[in-house]
Residue frames as a rotation matrix with the C-alpha (Angstrom) as fourth column:
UNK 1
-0.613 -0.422 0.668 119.53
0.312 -0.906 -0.286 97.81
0.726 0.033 0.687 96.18
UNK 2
0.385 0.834 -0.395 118.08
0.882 -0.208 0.422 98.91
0.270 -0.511 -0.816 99.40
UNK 3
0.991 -0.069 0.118 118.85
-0.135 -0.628 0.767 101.96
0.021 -0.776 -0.631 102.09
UNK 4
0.779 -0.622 -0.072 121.94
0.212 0.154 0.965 100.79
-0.590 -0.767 0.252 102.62
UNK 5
-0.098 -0.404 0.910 123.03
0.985 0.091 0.146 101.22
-0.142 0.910 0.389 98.99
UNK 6
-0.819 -0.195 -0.540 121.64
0.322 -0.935 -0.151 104.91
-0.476 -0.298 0.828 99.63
UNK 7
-0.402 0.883 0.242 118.06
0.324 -0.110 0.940 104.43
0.857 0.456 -0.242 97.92
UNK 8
-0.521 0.218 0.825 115.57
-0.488 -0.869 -0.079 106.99
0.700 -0.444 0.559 99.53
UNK 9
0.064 0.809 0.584 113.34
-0.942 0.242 -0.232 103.92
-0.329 -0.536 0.777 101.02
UNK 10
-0.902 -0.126 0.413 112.86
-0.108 0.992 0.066 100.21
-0.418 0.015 -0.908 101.04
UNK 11
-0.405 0.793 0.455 109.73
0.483 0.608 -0.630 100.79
-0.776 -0.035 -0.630 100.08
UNK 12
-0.848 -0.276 -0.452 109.25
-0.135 -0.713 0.688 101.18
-0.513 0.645 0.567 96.67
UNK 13
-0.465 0.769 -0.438 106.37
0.126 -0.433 -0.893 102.33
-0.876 -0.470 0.104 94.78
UNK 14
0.988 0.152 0.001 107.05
0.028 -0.175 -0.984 103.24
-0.150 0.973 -0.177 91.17
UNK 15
-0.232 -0.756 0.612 109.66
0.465 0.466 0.753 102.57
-0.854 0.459 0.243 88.82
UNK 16
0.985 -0.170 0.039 110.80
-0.005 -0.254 -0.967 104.35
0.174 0.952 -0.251 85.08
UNK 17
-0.001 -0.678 0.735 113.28
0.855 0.381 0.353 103.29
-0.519 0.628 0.579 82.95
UNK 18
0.396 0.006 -0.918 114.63
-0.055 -0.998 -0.030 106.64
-0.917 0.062 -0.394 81.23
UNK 19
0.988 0.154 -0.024 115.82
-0.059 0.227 -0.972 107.37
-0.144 0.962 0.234 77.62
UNK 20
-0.068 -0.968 0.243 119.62
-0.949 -0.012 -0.314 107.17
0.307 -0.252 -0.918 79.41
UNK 21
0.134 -0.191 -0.972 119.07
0.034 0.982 -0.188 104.08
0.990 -0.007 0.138 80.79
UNK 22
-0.826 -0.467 0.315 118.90
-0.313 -0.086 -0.946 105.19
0.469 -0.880 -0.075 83.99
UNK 23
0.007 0.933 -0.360 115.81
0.681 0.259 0.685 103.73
0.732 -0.250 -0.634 86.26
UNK 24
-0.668 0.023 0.744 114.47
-0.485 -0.771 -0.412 106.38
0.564 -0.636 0.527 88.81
UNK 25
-0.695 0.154 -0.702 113.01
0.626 0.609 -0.487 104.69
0.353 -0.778 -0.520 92.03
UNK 26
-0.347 0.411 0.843 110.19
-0.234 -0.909 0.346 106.06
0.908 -0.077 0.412 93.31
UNK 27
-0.565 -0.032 -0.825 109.92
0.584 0.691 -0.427 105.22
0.583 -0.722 -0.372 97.16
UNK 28
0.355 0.925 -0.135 107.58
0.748 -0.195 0.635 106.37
0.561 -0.326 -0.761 100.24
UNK 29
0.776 -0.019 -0.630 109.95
0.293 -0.874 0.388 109.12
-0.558 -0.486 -0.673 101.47
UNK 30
0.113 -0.594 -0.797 111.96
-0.559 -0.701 0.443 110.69
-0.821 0.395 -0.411 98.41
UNK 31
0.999 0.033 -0.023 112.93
-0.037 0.538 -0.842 109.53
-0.015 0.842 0.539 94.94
UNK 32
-0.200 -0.966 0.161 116.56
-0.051 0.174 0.983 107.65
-0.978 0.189 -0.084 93.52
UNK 33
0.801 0.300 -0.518 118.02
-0.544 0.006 -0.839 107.58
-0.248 0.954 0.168 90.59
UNK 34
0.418 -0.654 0.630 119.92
0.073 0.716 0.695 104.51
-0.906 -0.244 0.347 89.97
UNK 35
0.707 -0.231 -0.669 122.59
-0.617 0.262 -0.742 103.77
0.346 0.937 0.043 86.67
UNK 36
0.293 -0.285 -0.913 123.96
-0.591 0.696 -0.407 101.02
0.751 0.659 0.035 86.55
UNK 37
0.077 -0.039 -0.996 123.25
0.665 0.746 0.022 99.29
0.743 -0.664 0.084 89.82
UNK 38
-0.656 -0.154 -0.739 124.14
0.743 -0.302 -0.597 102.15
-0.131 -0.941 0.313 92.03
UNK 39
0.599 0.757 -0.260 122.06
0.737 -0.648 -0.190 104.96
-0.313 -0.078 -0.947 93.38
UNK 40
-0.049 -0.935 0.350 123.48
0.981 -0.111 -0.160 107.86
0.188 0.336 0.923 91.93
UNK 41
-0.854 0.291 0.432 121.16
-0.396 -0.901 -0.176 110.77
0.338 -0.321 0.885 93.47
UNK 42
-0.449 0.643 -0.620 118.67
0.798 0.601 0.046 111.20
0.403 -0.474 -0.783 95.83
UNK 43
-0.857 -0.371 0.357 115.74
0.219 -0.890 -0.399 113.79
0.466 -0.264 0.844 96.36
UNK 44
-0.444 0.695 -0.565 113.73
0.878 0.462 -0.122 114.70
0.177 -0.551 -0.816 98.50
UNK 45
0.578 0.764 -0.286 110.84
0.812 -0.575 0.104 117.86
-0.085 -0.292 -0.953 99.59
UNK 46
0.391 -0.533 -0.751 113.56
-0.057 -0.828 0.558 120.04
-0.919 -0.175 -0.354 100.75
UNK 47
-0.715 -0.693 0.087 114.92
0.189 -0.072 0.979 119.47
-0.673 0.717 0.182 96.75
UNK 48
-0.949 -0.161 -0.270 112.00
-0.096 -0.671 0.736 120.27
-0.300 0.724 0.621 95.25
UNK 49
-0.849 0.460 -0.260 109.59
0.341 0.852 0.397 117.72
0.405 0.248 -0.880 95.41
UNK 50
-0.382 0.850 0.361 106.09
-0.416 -0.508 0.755 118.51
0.825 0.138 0.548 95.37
UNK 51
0.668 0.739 0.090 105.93
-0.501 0.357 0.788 115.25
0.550 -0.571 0.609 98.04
UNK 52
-0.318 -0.903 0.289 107.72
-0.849 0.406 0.337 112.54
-0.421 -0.138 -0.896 99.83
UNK 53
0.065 -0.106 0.992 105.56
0.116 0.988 0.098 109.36
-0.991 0.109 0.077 98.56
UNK 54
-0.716 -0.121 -0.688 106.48
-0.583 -0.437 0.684 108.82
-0.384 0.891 0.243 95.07
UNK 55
0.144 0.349 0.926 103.38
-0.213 0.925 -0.315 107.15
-0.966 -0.152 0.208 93.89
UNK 56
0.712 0.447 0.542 103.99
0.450 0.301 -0.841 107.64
-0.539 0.842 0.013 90.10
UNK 57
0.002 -0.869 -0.496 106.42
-0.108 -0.493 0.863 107.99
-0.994 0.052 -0.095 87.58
UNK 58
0.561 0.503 0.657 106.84
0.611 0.284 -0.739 109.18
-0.558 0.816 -0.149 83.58
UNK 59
-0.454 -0.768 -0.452 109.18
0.102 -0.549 0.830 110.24
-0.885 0.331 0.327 81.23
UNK 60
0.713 0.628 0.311 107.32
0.306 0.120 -0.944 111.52
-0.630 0.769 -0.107 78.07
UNK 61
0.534 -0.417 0.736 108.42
0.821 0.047 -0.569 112.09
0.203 0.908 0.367 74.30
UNK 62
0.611 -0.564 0.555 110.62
-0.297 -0.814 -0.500 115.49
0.734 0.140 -0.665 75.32
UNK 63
-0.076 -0.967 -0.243 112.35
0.156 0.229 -0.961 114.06
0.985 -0.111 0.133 77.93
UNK 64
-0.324 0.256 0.911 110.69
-0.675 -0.737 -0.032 115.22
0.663 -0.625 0.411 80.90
UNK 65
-0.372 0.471 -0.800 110.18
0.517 0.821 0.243 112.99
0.771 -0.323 -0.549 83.47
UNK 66
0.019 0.909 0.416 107.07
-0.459 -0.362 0.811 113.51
0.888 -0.207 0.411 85.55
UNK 67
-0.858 -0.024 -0.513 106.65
0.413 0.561 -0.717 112.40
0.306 -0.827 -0.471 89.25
UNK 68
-0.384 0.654 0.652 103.59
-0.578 -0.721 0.383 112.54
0.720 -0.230 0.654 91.21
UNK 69
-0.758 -0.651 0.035 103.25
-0.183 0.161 -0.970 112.78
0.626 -0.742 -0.241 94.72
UNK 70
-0.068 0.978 -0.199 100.39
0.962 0.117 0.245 112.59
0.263 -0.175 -0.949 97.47
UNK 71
0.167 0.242 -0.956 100.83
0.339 -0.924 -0.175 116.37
-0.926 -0.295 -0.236 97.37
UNK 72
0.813 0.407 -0.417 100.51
-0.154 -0.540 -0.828 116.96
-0.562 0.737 -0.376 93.44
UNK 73
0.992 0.123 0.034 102.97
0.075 -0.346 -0.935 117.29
-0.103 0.930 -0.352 90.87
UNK 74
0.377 -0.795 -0.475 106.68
-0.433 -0.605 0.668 117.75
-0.819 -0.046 -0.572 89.96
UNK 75
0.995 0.032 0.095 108.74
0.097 -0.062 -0.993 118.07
-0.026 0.998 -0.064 86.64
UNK 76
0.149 -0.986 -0.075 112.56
-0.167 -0.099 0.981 117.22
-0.975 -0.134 -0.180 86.24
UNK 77
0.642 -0.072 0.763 114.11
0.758 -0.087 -0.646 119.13
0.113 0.994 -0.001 83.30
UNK 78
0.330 -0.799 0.502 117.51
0.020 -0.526 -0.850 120.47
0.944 0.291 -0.158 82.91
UNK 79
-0.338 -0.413 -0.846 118.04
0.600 0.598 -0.531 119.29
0.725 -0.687 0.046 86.60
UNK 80
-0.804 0.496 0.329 115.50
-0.592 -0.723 -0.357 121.12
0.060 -0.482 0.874 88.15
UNK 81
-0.620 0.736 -0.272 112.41
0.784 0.560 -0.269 120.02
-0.045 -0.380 -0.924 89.94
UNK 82
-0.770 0.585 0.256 109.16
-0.490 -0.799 0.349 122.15
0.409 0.143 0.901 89.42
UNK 83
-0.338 0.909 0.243 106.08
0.222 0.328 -0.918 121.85
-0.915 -0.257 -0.313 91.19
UNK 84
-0.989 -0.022 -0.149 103.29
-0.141 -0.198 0.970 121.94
-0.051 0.980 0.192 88.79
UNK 85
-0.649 0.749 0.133 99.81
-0.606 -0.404 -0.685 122.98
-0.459 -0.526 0.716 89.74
UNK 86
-0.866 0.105 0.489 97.48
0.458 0.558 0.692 120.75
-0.200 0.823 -0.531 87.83
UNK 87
0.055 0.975 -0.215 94.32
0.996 -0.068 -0.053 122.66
-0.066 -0.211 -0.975 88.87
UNK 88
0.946 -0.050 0.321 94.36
-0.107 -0.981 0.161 126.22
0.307 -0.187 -0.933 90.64
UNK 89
0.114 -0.974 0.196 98.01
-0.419 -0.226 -0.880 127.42
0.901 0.019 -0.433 92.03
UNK 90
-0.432 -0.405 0.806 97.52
-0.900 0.141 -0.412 126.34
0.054 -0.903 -0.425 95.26
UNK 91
0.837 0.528 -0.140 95.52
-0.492 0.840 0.229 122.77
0.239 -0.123 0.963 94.43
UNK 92
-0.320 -0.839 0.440 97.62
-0.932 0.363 0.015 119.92
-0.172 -0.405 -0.898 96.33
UNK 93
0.705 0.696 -0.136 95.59
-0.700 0.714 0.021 117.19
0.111 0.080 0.991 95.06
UNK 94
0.046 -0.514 0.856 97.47
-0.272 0.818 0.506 113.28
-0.961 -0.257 -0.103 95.61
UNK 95
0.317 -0.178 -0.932 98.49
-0.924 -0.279 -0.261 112.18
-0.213 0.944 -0.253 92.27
UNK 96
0.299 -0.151 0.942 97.94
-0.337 0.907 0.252 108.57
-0.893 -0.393 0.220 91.35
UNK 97
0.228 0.040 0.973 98.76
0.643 0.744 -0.181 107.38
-0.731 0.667 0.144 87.83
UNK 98
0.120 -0.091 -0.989 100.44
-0.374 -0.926 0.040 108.85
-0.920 0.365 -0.145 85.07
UNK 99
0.031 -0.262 0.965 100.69
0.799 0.586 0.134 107.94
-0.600 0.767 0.227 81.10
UNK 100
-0.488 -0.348 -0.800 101.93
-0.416 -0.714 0.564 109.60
-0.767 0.608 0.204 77.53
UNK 101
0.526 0.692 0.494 99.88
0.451 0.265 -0.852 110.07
-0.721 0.671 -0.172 74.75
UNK 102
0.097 -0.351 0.931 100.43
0.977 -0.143 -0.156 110.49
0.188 0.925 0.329 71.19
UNK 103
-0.359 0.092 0.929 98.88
0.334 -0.916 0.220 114.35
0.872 0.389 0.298 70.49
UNK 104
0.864 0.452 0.221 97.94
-0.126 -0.231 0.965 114.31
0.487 -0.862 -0.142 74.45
UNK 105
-0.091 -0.962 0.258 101.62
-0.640 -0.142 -0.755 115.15
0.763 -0.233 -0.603 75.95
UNK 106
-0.864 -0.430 -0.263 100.61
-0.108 0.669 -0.736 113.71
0.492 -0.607 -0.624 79.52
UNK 107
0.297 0.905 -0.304 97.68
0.009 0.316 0.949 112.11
0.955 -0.285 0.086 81.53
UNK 108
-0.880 -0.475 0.011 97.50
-0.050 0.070 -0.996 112.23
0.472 -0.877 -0.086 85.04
UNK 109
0.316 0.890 -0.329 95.07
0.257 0.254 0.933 111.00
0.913 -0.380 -0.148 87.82
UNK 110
-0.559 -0.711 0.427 94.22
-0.475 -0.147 -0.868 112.03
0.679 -0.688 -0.255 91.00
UNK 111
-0.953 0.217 -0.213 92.28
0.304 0.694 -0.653 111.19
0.006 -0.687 -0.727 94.51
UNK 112
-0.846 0.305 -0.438 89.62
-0.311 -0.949 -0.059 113.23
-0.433 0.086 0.897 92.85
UNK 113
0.253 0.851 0.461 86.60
0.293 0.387 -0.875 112.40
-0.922 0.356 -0.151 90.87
UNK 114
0.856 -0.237 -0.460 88.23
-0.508 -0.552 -0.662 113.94
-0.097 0.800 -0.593 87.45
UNK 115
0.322 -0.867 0.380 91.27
0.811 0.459 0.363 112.84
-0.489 0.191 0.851 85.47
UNK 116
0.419 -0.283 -0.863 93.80
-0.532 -0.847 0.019 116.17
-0.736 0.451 -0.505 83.74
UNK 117
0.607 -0.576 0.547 95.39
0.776 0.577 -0.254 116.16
-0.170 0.579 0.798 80.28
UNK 118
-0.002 -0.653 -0.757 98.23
0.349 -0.710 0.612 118.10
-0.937 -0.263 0.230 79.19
UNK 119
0.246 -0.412 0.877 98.16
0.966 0.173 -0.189 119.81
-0.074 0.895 0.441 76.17
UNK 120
0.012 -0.539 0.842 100.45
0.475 -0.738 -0.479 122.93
0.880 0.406 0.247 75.09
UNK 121
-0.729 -0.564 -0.389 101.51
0.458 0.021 -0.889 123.24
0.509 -0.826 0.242 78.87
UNK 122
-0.459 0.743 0.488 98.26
-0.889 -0.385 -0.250 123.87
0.002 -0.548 0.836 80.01
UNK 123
-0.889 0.424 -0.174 96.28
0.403 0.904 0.144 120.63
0.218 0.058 -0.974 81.86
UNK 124
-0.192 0.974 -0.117 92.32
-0.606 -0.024 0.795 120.27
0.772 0.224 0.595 81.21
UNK 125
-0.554 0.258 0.791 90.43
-0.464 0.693 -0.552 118.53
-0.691 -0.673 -0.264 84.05
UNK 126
-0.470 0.401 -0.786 88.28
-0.611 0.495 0.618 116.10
0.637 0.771 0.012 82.65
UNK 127
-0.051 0.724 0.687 85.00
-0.999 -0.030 -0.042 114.73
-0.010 -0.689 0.725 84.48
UNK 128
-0.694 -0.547 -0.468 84.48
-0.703 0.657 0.273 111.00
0.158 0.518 -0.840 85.24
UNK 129
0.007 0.991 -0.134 80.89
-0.703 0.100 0.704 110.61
0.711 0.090 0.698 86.15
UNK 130
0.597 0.287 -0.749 81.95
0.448 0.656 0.608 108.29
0.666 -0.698 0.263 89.13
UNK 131
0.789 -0.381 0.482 83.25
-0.504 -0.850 0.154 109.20
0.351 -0.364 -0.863 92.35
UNK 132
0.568 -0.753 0.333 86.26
0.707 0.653 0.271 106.19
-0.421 0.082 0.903 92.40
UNK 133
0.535 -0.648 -0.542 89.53
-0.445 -0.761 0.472 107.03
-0.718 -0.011 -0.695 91.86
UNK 134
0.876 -0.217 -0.432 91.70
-0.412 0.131 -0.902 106.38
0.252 0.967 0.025 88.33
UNK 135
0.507 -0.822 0.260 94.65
-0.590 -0.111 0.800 104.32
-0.629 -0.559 -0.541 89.48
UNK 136
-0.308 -0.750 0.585 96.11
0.321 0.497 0.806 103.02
-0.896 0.436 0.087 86.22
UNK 137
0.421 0.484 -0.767 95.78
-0.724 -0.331 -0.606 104.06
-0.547 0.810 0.211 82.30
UNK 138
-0.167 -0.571 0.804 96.23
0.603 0.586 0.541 102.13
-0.780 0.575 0.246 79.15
UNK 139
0.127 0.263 -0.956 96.13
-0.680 -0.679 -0.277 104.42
-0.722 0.686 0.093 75.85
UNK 140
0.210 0.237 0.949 95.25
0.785 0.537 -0.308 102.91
-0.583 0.809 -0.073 72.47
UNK 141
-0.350 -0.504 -0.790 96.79
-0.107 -0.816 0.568 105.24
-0.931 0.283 0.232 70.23
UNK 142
-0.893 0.289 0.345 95.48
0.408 0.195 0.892 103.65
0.190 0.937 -0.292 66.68
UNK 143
-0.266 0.923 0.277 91.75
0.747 0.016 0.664 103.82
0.609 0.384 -0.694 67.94
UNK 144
-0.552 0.138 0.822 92.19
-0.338 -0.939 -0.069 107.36
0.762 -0.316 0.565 70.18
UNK 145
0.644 0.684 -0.342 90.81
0.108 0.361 0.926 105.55
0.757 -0.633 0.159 73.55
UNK 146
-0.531 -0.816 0.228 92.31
-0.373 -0.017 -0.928 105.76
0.761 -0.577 -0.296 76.85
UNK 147
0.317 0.571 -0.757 91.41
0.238 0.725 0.646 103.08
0.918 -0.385 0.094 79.00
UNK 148
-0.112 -0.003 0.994 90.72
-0.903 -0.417 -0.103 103.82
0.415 -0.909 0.044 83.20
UNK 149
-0.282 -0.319 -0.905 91.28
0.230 0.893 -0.386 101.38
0.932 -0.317 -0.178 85.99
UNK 150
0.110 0.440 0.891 89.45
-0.513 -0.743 0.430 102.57
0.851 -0.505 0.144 88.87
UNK 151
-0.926 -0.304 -0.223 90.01
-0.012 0.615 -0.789 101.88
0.376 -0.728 -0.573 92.57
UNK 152
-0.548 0.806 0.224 86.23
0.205 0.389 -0.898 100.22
-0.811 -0.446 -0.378 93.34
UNK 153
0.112 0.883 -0.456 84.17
-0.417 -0.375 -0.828 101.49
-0.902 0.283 0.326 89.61
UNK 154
0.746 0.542 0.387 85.33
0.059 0.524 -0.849 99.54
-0.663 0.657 0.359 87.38
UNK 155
-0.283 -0.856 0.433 86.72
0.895 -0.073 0.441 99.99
-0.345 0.512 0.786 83.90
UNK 156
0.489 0.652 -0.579 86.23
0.079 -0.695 -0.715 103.43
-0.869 0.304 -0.391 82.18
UNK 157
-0.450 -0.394 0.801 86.98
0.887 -0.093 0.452 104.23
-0.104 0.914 0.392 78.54
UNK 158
0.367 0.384 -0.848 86.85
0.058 -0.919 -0.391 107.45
-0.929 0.095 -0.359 77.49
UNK 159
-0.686 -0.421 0.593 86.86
0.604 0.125 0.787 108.06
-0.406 0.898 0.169 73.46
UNK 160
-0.392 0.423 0.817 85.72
0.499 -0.648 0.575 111.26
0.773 0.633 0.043 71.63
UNK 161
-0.644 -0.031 0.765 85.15
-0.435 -0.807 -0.399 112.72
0.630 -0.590 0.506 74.89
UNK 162
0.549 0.822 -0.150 82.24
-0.480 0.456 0.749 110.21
0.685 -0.340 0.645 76.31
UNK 163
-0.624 -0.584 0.518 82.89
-0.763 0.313 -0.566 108.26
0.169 -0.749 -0.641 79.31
UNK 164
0.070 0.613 -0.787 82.18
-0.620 0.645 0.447 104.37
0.782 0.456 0.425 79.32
UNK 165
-0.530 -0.620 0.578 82.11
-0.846 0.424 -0.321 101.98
-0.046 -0.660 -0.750 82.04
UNK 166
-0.054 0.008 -0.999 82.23
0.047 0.999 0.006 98.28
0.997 -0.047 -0.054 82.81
UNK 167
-0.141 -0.431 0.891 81.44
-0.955 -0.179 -0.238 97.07
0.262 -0.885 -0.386 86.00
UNK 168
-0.825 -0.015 0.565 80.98
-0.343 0.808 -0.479 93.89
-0.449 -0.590 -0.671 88.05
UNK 169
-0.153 0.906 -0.395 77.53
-0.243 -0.422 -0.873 93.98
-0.958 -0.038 0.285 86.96
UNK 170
0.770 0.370 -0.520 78.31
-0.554 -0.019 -0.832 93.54
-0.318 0.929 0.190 83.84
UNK 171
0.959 -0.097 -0.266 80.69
0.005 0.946 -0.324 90.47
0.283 0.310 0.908 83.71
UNK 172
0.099 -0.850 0.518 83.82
-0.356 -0.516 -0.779 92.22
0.929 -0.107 -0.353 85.04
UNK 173
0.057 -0.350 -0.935 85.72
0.672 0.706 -0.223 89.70
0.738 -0.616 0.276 87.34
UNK 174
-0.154 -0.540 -0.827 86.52
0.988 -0.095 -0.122 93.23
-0.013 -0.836 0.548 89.89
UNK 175
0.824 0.485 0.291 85.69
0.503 -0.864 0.017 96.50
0.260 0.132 -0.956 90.22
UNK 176
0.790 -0.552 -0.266 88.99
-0.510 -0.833 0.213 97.78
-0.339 -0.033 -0.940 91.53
UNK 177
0.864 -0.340 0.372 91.89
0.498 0.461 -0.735 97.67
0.078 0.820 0.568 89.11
UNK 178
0.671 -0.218 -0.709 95.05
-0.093 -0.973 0.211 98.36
-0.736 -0.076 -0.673 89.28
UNK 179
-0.351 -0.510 -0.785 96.92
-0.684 -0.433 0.587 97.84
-0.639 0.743 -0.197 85.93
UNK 180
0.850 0.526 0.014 95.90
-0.131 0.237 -0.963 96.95
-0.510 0.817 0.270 82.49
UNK 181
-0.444 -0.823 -0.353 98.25
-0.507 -0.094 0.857 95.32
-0.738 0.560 -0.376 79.83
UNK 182
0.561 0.310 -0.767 97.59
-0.826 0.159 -0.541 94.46
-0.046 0.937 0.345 75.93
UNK 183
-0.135 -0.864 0.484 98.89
-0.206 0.503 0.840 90.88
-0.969 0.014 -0.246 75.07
UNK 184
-0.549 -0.441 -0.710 98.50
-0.619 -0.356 0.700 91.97
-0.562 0.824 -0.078 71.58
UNK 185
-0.842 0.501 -0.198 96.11
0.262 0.702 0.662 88.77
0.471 0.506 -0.723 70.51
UNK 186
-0.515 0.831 0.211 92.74
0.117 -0.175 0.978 90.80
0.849 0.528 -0.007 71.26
UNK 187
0.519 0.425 -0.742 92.87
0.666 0.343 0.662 90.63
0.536 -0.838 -0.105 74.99
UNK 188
0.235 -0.289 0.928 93.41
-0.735 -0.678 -0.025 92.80
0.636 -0.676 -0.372 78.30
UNK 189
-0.015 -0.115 -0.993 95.20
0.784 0.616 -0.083 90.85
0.621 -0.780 0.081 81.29
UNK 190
0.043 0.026 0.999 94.26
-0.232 -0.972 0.035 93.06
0.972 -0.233 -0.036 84.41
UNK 191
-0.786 -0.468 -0.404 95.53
0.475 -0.040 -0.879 93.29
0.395 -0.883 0.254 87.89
UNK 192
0.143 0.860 0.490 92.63
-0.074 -0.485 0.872 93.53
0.987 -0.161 -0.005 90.28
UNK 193
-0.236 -0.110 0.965 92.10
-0.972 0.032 -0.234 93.36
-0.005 -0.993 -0.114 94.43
UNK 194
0.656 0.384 0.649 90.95
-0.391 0.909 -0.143 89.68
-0.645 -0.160 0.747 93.62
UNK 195
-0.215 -0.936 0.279 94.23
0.115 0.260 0.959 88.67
-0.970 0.238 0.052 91.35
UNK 196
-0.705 -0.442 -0.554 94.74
-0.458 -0.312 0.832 88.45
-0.541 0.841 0.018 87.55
UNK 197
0.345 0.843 0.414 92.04
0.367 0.284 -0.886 88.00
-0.864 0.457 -0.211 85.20
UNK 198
-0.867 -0.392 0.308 91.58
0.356 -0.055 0.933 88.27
-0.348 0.918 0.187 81.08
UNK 199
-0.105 0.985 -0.136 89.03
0.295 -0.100 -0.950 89.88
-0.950 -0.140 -0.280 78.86
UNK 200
-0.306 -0.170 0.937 88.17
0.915 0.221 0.339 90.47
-0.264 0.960 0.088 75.52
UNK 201
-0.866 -0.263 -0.425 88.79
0.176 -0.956 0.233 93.58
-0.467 0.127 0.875 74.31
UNK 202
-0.764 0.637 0.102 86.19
0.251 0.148 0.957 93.21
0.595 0.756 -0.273 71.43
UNK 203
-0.217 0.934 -0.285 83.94
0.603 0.358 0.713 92.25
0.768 -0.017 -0.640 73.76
UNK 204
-0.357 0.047 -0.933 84.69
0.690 -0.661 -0.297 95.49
-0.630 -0.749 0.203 76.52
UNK 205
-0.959 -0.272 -0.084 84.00
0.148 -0.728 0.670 97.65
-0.243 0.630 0.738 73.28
UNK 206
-0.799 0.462 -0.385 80.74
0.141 0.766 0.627 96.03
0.584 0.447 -0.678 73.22
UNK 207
-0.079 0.484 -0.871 79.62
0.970 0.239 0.045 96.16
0.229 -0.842 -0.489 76.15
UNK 208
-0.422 -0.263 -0.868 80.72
0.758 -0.627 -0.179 99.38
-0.497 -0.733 0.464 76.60
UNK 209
-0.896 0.331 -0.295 78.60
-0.443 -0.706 0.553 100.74
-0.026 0.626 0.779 73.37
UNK 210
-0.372 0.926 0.061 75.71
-0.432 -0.115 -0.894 98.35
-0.822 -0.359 0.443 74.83
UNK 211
-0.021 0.306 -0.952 75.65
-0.947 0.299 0.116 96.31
0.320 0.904 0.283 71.77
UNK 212
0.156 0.303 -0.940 75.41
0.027 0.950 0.311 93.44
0.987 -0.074 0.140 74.34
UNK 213
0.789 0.217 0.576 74.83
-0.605 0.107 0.789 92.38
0.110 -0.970 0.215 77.88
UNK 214
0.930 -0.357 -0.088 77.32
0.271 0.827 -0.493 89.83
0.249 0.435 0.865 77.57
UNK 215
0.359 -0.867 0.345 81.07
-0.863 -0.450 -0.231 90.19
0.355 -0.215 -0.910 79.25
UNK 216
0.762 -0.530 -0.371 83.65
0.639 0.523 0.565 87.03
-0.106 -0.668 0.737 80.58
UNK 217
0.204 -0.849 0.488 86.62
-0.977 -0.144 0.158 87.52
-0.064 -0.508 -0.859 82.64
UNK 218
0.570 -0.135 -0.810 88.69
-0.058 0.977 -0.204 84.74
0.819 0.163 0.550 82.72
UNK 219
-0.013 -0.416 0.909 90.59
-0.998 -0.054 -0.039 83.97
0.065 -0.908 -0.414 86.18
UNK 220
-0.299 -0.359 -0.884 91.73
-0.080 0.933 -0.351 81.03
0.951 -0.034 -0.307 88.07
């Protein structure tokens, strides 16, 4: 499916899968929405959009799917686009990385030094004690953690409000990260600027409460 098929850009960016089955494209000058193979809309600035790159995309538990641009924010619900201020009214911050939390509606990173949650339609900033940017989340919903991928600091965990980090330094194959996945047997597999590496969870939890010096990455 490129341009010619009527997708906003060849170059795509971000990708969600909707609770219709539809996948929305998120590309470097407007967003599609594809069902079943074809593009079936296409919008761009002049439709509402907050930007033109899409770098991020999220549909949380109400249906609401989230986009975020390198000029902040937008919300499609009931076929409407809304900007959506995350800061003050006029903040345009770039918006890298979005995820959905349990009793935390939506996360959202920007090119900032701070990550925002959403709760009861009002987003909290939330400090991150480095000055790297957040370009990927993983939420742990059993133990209330939301792992940070940063682009040059590292890992960060934030639980009970505290901010932890991992870095090189401390046995971490990479300092910039951009996604994190559970393969369910006790381990993170993470996408870095130096390729794909493994790590024991256990043993980030560790490290990151300083109950040991101790950290491998695995890598090839």
């Amino acid at each position: 499916i490129t341009a010619r098929n009527g997708l906003a850009d060849d170059t795509v960016l971000s990708l969600e899968l909707d609770s219709t089955g539809d996948l929305w494209v998120g590309t470097r000058n407007g967003l599609s929405r594809v069902r079943d193979g074809r593009v079936v809309a296409t919008y761009q600035q002049r439709d509402g959009l907050s930007g033109r790159e899409i770098n991020s995309l999220l549909e949380d538990s109400e249906g609401t799917l989230w986009i975020g641009t390198e000029n902040g924010l937008t919300r499609f619900d009931h076929n409407r686009l809304t900007k959506v201020p995350l800061g003050t009214a006029h903040s345009q911050e770039q918006v890298l990385a979005l995820a959905r939390g349990n009793t935390t509606r939506l996360f959202a990173s920007t090119d900032g030094p701070a990550f925002y949650a959403l709760h009861d339609n009002t987003f909290t900033p939330h400090a991150l004690g480095v000055t790297r940017s957040v370009d990927c989340f993983f939420l742990d919903h059993v133990h209330r953690t939301a792992w940070m991928g940063t682009l040059g600091a590292g890992l960060l965990r934030w639980q009970n409000g505290n901010i932890a980090r991992v870095r090189m330094k401390d046995g971490l194959y990479d300092n910039r990260i951009y996604n994190i996945l559970d393969d369910g047997r006790g381990n993170f597999w993470i996408a870095s600027s130096k390729g794909i590496f493994r790590v024991s969870r256990s043993q980030l939890d560790a490290r990151s409460e300083e109950h040991t010096s101790e950290l491998q990455s695995h890598h090839d």
